[in-house]
Structures are given as structure tokens and as C-alpha cells.
TINU-357921 format. One record per residue (C-alpha): x, y negated, z negated; residue in one letter. Coordinates in Angstrom, 3 decimals, padded with zeros to 6 digits. Layout:
{{X,Y,Z},A}
...
END
This chain:
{{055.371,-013.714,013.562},X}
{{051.660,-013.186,014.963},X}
{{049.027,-013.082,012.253},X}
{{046.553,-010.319,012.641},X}
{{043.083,-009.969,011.750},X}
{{041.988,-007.387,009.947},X}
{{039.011,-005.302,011.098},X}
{{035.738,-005.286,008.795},X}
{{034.564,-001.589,008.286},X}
{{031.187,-000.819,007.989},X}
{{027.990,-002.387,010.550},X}
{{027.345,-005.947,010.441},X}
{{023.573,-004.965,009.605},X}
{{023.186,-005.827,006.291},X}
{{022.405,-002.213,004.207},X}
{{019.640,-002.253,001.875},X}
{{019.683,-000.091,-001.290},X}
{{017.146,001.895,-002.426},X}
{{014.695,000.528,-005.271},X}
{{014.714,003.862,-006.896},X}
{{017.819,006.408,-007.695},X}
{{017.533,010.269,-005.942},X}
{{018.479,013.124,-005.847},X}
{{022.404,013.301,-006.362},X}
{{022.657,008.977,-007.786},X}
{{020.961,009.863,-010.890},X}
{{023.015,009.747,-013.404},X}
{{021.208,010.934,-016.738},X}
{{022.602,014.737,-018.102},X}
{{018.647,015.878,-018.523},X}
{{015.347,014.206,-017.362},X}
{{011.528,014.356,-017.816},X}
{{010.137,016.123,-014.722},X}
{{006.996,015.894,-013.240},X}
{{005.119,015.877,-010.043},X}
{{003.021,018.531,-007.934},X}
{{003.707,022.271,-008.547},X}
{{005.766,021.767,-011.175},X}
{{006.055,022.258,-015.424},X}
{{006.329,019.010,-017.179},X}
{{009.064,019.741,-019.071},X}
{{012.558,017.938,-019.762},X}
{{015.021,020.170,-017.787},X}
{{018.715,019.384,-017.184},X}
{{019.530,017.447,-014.099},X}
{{021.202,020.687,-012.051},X}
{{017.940,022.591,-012.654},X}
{{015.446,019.702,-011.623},X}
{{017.997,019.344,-008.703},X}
{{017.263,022.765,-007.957},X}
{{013.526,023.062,-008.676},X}
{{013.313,019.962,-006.082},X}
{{015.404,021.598,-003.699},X}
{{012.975,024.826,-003.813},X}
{{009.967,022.958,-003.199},X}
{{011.663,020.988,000.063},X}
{{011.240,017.176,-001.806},X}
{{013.166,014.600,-003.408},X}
{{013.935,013.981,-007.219},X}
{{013.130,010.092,-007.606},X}
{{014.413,008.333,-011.159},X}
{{010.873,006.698,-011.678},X}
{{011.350,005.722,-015.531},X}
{{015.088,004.660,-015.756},X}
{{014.680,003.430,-018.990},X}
{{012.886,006.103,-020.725},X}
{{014.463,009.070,-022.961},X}
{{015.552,010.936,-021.434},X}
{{014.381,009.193,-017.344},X}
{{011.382,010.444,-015.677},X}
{{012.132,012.125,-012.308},X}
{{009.078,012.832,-009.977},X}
{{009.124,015.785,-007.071},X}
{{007.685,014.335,-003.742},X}
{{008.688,013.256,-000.455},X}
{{010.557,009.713,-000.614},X}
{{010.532,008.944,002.908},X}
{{006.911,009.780,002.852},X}
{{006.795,007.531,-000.815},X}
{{007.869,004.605,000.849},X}
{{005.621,004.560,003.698},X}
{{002.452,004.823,002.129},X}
{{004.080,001.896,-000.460},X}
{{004.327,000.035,002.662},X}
{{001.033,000.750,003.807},X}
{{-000.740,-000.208,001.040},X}
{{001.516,-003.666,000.436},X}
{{000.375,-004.075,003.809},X}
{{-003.156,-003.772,003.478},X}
{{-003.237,-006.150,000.471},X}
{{-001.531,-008.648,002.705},X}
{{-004.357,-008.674,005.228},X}
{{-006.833,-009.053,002.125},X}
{{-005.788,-011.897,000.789},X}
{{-007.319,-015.375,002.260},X}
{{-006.020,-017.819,003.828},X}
{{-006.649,-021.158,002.633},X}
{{-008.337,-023.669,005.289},X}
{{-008.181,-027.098,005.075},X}
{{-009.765,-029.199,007.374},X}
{{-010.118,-032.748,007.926},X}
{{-012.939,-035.683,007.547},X}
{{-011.909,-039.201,008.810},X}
{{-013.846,-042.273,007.606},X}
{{-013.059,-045.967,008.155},X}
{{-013.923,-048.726,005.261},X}
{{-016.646,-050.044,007.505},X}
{{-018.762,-046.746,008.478},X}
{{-021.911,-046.401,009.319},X}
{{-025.175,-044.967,007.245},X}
{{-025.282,-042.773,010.721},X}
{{-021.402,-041.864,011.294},X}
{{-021.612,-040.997,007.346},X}
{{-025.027,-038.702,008.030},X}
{{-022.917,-037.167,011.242},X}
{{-019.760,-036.718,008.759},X}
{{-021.139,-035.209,005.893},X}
{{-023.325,-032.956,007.950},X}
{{-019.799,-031.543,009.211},X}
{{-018.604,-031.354,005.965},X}
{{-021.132,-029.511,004.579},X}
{{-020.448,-026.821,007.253},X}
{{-016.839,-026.734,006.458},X}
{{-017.545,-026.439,002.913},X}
{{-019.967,-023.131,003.577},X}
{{-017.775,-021.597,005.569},X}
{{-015.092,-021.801,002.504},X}
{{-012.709,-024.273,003.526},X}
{{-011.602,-026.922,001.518},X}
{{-011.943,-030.378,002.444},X}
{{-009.653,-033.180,002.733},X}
{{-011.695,-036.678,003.178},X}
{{-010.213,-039.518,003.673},X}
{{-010.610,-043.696,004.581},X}
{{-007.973,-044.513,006.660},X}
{{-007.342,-048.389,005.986},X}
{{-006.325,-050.335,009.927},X}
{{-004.157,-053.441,009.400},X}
{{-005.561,-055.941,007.095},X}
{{-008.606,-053.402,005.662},X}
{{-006.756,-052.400,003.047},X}
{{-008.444,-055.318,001.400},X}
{{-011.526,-053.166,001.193},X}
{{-010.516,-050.581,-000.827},X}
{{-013.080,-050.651,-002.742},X}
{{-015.642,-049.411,-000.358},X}
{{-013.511,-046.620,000.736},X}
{{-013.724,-045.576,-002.482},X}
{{-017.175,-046.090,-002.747},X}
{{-017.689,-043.786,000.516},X}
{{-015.602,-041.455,-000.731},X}
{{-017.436,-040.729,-004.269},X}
{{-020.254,-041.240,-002.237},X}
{{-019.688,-038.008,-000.354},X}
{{-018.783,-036.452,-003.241},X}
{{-021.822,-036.798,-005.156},X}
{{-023.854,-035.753,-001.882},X}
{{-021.884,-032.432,-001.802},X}
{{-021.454,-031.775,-005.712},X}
{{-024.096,-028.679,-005.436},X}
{{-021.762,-027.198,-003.013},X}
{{-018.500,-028.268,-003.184},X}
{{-016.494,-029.659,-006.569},X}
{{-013.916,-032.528,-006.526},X}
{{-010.144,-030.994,-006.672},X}
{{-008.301,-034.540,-006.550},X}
{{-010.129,-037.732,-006.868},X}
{{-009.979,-040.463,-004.085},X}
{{-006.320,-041.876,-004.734},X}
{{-004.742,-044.014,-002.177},X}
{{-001.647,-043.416,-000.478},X}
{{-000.262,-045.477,002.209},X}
{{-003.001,-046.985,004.245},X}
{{-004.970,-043.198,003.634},X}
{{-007.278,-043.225,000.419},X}
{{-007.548,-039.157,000.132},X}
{{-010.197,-036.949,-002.029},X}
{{-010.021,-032.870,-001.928},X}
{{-012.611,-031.244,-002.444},X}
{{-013.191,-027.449,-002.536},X}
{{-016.214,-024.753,-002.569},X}
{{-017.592,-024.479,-005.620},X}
{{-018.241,-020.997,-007.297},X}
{{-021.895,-020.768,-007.884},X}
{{-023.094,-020.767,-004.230},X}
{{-026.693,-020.729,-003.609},X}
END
């Protein structure tokens, strides 16, 4: 006897439901109805049906929970693309955080330090956070001291634009300090 596989029904595509119930889902006996052209009033649910119907729009349950549910009038296609739109739009407001880098050894120079904190100070005005760190070669990890040294160093020289986020704390052969713009920028 052959065993045979039974055939799934449906499309593999996964089907997503909508986030609000219309037109002929909602459930409630009499609802709240408002929108554009139309009495507030509560109405029972054939009538709004109806009224909705008239106008050429949607009912959409937008207050499930309330008594008796709020149903708005309007175009739901039309709903959820301007939703979309606007989610959209607040997704290419919001900044990105930038982090860039500043390398020091234990041993650096009054000039490489100038350099350094020169760059940093552009970083920092351009609203990036900074990550600063001594990075300790083979047997240097004996000065750790003066890495951290350089590193509150730099901090002091940038605390009227930039504030400390995490203070110099080694890890590994890396002693790391973030820093970030401050708020009160002159």
C-alpha cells in the first residue's frame, strides 16, 4: 500500500490579515458612525452597511472596544496607503547614528595627538559619536596608565563639545572611551 500525500490548499504566500475589521467582519449588532458626509449617530450595523455602501466607501471597526464600536466611512485601500506613506516618511526622519573611529597608541605624540583630536573635533560637529581608543601592541599593556591618561586627556580637550558616554575601560589589548555631541552646541 502506497502512502499518499495530501495536497495543501491555499498559496504558499503567507496571507496577512487586516489590522482593522470591515465591512461584512464586524461583528457588533449597532455601532457609533462617523466619518465625511455622514450623521454621527449610533445606527444598527445593516443601516451603516448601507449608508457606506451609498457613499461608495468602506465601514472600518476603528474603536473595537468602545460601546457600542466606532465605525468610520472612508476608503480603506486608500487608508492604508497614506498610513504607509506617512510610516514611511518618519522612517527617513529619523537619524542614523554614526560612529566613527580614533586610534591612539600608549606612546603618541604631542603632534599625532594635535592631528587626532583635530579629527575628532570634526567628527564630533558633524554629530557623530566617537569611539577613542589606545590600542596596547605586545608587551604595552604595561602602560596602561598613559592610555588612560591620553584618553581623559582628549576628553577634557573636547568637553565643550562633546560629553563622555562610557569612560576609558579596557578590554582586551583596546582601552575604549565613547564620547558623544553634547546638547548645548555653540
Amino acid at each position: 500500500m502506497a502512502l499518499r500525500r495530501k495536497k495543501s490548499k491555499g498559496s504558499p504566500r503567507r496571507q496577512t490579515e487586516n489590522p482593522h475589521r470591515i465591512n461584512n467582519h464586524i461583528k457588533a449588532p449597532k455601532v457609533r458612525l462617523v466619518g465625511d458626509n455622514v450623521d454621527v449617530d449610533i445606527y444598527d450595523l445593516k443601516t451603516a452597511l448601507a449608508k457606506a455602501e451609498e457613499l461608495g466607501v468602506d465601514l472600518v471597526e476603528i474603536s473595537p472596544k468602545a460601546d457600542p464600536p466606532v465605525c468610520k466611512v472612508m476608503d480603506y485601500k486608500k487608508f492604508l496607503y497614506e498610513q504607509k506613506k506617512r510610516e514611511k516618511a518618519l522612517k527617513q526622519k529619523a537619524s542614523k547614528v554614526v560612529v566613527k573611529e580614533i586610534r591612539f597608541g600608549p606612546n603618541t605624540d604631542d603632534h599625532d595627538y594635535e592631528f587626532k583630536k583635530k579629527n575628532a573635533e570634526k567628527f564630533i560637529k558633524d554629530g557623530a559619536k566617537l569611539k577613542a581608543y589606545v590600542f596596547f601592541k605586545g608587551r604595552s599593556i604595561v602602560f596602561k596608565d598613559k592610555g588612560e591618561i591620553l584618553l581623559l586627556r582628549l576628553a577634557t580637550d573636547l568637553e565643550e563639545i562633546a560629553k563622555v558616554e562610557q569612560m576609558p575601560k579596557l578590554e582586551g589589548k583596546r582601552m575604549i572611551m565613547m564620547l558623544a555631541p553634547s546638547a548645548k552646541k555653540k
